[in-house]
N, C-alpha and C positions, 0 to 999 in steps of 0.2 A: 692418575685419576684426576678430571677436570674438576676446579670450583663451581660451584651453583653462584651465579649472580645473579642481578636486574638483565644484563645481555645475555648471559647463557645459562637460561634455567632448568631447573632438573627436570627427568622426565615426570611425565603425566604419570596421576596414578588411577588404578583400574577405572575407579568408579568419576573417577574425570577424561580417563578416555570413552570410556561409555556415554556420559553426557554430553560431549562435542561432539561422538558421532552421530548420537540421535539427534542434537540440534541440524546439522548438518543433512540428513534426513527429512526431517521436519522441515528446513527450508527449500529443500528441493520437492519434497512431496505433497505438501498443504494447498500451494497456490495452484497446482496443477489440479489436484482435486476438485477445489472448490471454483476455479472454475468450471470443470466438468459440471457441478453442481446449479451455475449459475447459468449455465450455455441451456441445459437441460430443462430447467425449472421455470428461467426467467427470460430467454432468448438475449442474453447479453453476456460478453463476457467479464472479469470480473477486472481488469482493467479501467473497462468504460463503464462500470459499476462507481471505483473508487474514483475516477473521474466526473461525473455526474454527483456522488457524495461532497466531494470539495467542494464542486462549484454550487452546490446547494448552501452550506454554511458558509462561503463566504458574504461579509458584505455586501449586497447587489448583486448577488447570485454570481460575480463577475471574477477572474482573475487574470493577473498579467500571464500569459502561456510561460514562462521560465517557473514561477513561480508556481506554477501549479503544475509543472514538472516534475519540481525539485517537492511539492508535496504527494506526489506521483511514486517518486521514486523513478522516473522515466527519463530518456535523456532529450533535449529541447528537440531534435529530430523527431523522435518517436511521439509525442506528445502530438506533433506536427500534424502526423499521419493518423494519431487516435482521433485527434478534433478535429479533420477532415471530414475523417468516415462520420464520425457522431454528428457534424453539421449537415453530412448529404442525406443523413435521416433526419435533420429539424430538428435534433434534440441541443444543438450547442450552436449557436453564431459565434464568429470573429470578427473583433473591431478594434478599431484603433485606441491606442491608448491615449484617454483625453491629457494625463499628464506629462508626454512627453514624444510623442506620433512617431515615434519610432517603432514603438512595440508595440505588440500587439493583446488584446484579452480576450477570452473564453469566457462568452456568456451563456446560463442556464436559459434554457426557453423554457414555456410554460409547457409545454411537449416534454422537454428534457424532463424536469421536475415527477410530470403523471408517471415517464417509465421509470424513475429512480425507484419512486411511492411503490410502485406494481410489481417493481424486483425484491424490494424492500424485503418479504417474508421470506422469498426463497434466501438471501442473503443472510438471513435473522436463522432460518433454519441450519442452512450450511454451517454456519457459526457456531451454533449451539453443539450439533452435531458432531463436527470433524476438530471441535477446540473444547467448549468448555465445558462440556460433559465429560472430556477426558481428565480437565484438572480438577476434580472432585476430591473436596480436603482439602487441595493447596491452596496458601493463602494468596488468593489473585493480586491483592492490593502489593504484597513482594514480590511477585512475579513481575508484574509490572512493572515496580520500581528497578528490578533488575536488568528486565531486558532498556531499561530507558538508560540504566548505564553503559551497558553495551553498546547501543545505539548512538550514545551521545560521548563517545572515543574524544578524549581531543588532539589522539596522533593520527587520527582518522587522515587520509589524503582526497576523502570526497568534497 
């Protein structure tokens, strides 16, 4: 019979295998969805939704491209090819980075801005809809805090 340690822990029990598989679920079925929701509703998809979001709260509507990658979730290529496509509709410019002209930033235009604003409801619906009408009862303020530790691993290799 092996020991249970920190390296080799016991197995999973029902109702925690149950819970990693619906997470697992949930992360593979949600974003698919709600874009469908967003491509539908809002003619964007929700990509260049959470991209356009960023760049609206940042400072000067502006970000360096890594950086609003890595708040993407996107890898510095993809990001590349999102605020391409988003600049060849007007909604996002690229310019040089005044602090160091190496890199580059992602700026909101006032274009970009009006179709954030116009997506806005369909996004606020999808939301409501496909998330928070399902956690009804649970206390969101721990929900949060939990997935914020998940997310914030510090064996993390991202």
């Amino acid at each position: 019979m092996s020991r249970v340690t920190p390296d080799q822990p016991g197995p999973l029990s029902a109702a925690e295998e149950a819970a990693i598989r619906a997470l697992a679920r949930v992360m593979s079925v949600l974003p698919k969805l709600m874009d469908a929701d967003m491509r539908r509703g809002a003619g964007i998809s929700l990509t260049d939704y959470g991209i356009l979001m960023h760049l609206s709260e940042a400072p000067g509507r502006h970000m360096r491209m890594s950086d609003l990658a890595a708040a993407c979730d996107l890898s510095l290529s993809g990001m590349s090819r999102a605020v391409a496509r988003l600049e060849s509709d007007g909604l996002v410019l690229r310019v040089r980075c005044g602090e160091d002209a190496r890199g580059w930033n992602a700026v909101l235009t006032d274009t970009g801005f009006a179709r954030l604003e116009d997506a806005y409801p369909t996004n606020l619906v999808s939301t409501r809809r496909r998330v928070l009408d399902r956690f009804e009862g649970i206390d969101l303020a721990a929900l949060a805090t939990a997935f914020d530790r998940v997310a914030a691993d510090p064996d993390s290799d991202l």
